[in-house]
Phi, psi and omega in degrees: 000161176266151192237045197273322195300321181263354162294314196280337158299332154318309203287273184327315196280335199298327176304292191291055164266272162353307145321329184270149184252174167000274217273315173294326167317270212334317196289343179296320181258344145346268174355295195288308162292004180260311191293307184297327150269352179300294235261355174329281145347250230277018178251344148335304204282330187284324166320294188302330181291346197258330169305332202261359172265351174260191196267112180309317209288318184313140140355275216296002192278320189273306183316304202285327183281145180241114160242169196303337173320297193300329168294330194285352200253326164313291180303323174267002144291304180318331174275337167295304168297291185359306173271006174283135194280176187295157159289286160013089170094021178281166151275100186269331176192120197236115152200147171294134178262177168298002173243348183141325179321061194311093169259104175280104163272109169235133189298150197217182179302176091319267205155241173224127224284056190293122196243130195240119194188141192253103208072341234234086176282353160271352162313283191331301180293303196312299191278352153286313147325309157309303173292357186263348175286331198246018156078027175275119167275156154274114167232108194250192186211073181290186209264154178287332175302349173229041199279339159304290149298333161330278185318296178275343145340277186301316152323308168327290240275308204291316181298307164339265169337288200290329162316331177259008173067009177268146203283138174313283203306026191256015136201139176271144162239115177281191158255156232260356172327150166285324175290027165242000167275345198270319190269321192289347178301315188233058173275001183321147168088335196227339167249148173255316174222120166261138167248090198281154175205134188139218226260174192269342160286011146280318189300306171342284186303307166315326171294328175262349176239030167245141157249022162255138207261129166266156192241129168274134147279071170329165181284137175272099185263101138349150143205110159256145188267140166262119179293195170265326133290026200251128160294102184331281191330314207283307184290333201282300176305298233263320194267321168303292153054243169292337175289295220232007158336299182199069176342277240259044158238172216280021152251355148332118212281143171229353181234132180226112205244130199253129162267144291226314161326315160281003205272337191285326187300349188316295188329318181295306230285320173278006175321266211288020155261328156338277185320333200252357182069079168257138178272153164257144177232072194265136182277164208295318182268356160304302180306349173290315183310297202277336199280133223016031172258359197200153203297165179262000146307285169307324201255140195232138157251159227276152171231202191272345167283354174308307189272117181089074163216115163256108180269354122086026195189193194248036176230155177192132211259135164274108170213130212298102185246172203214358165172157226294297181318327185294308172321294196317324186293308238267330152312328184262323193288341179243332184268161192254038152081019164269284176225091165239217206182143161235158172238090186190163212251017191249093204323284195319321183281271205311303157357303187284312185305319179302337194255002183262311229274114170288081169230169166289332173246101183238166204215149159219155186058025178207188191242123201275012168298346187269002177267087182215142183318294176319312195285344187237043167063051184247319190099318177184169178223158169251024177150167157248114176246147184265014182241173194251340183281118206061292189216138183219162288313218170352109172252143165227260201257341182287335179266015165249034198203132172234186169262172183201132163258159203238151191237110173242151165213210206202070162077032198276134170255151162234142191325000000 
């Protein structure tokens, strides 16, 4: 279908945005979580239709599925932001010149938002939510695998809207068709910006075929170094963890890099990843360590796709290091800028590693499950970007705002 008629009813509601105040945003997403657990049931039942054509075995099956925790969970991100002050109209930088001139940097909208995403029928409440706080339309384009849930989702977001006398189209749901990904690709004049969020041939593609400009959301490739000073106990918890919260989201561990020193500790270190069934992809002396230390079932030896895979799943590669440097190396070469971590009790070692490692998020002592918007007081993310330009890890409501200058004078001309 063409999809010019709904890009340009955006474009429009997008305007009258600007307009709204505060206290009328918030009550829209009160609303909209009061409305969002009233809807379970039915937002289950269009989920389960989109559940029951995918492949349980898949990733994208733990993505895609909604229970009532995850809606209850939904809903109270959507009230955090709610309660979060506006991005909007903050001052970033003010001074008078010397003829008179008041000159004003101040944060303002985009405009409007395009979001390209895949399985994540919780995509939808995030970036509506976020973008309407941060005075932003929406236009998104889910995956047909959650066209159901999309669908009702949005239905939800519009009765919302409409309770408030506010124009519907201040969010779009495309149809899930490839020609309608190809034209939000090349919406210039009608997107101000896209946000892709899946898998890295999808991220890929949008990167390479939009003109319209984009912020990436890289694939999340993991990593934690167990130091030579690292506490078994303190790694034992922190890497099952980081492993086995939720395989199939992009802070997931997918590397696990041990110095050399440390290899008779292996078997312990890894006790509750045994227990939680993890495959392993171990390089010869991890596989040395582990082998009939660990079920034998699980355990593999690591090839060269092992390393730089986001496996999205309950596999994970082992690989053998002889010093804090060689982890770095074996990080900027494998790791995509998302999220890693060291472990270790050596003040001097972690310093260095916060300071080395080029990633959006880096940890000592934690666990890399903790790279999420709601978790880093944000309220909700529309994505993690791995890139540096504008915005770089979680984004919510300040990256979803660029600026403007505002000029005031009493009649000044220039010479």
């Amino acid at each position: 279908m063409d999809c010019t008629p709904l890009f340009i009813k955006t474009l429009k509601a997008s305007q009258g945005l600007v307009n709204l105040d505060e206290t009328m945003i918030s009550g829209v997403l009160m609303l909209l979580a009061e409305m969002t657990e009233k809807e379970i049931t039915f937002l289950l039942s269009e989920n389960r239709k989109d559940l029951s054509l995918a492949d349980k075995d898949d990733p994208r099956y733990d993505r895609l599925e909604l229970t009532r925790d995850r809606i209850k969970s939904i809903a109270s991100d959507i009230r955090r932001v709610s309660e979060l002050p506006s991005p909007l109209g903050k001052i970033i930088s003010e001074y008078k010149k010397s003829n008179g001139l008041l000159i004003t940097r101040v944060t303002v909208p985009f405009g409007v938002v395009g979001a390209i995403y895949e399985a994540r029928p919780n995509v939808t409440f995030d970036v509506f939510s976020l973008c309407l706080k941060s005075g932003n339309a929406c236009i998104l384009k889910g995956g047909s695998d959650a066209l159901n849930s999309n669908i009702a989702i949005v239905s939800i977001i519009r009765r919302v809207l409409n309770e408030f006398g506010l124009d519907g189209n201040v969010i779009t749901l495309l149809p899930p068709g490839r020609e309608e990904t190809i034209q939000l690709l090349n919406a210039r004049g009608f997107v101000d910006l896209l946000i892709p969020r899946g898998s890295k041939g999808l991220i890929e593609y949008v990167r390479e075929n939009s003109s319209v400009p984009v912020i990436e959301t890289g694939a999340g490739i993991c990593h934690t170094y167990f130091d030579e000073y690292g506490d078994i106990e303190m790694g034992r918890n922190i890497i099952n963890n980081a492993k086995t919260r939720r395989v199939s989201v992009c802070n997931a561990l997918d590397c696990l890099i041990v110095h050399k020193s440390r290899l008779n500790d292996l078997p312990d270190l890894l006790q509750l990843c045994a227990e939680s069934e993890v495959e392993i992809f171990a390089d010869n002396d991890t596989f040395g360590a582990l082998n009939d230390k660990y079920p034998a079932s699980l355990l593999k030896r690591a090839v060269k796709e092992s390393f730089g895979t986001e496996f999205l799943s309950k596999k994970m590669a082992l690989k053998t290091v002889a010093s804090l440097q060689e982890a770095l190396d074996h990080i900027s070469e494998f790791g995509s800028g998302h999220s890693e971590a060291i472990i270790s009790e050596n003040d001097s070692r972690i310093d260095t590693f916060l300071r080395m490692v080029d990633a959006s998020a880096v940890y000592s002592n934690a666990s890399t499950a903790f790279t999420d918007g709601a978790e880093f007081g944000l309220g909700a993310e529309i994505g993690i970007s791995t890139q540096k330009l504008h915005a770089r890890g979680p984004m919510a409501l300040e990256e979803l705002t660029t600026y403007k200058w505002i000029i005031r004078g009493d009649g000044q001309i220039r010479p």
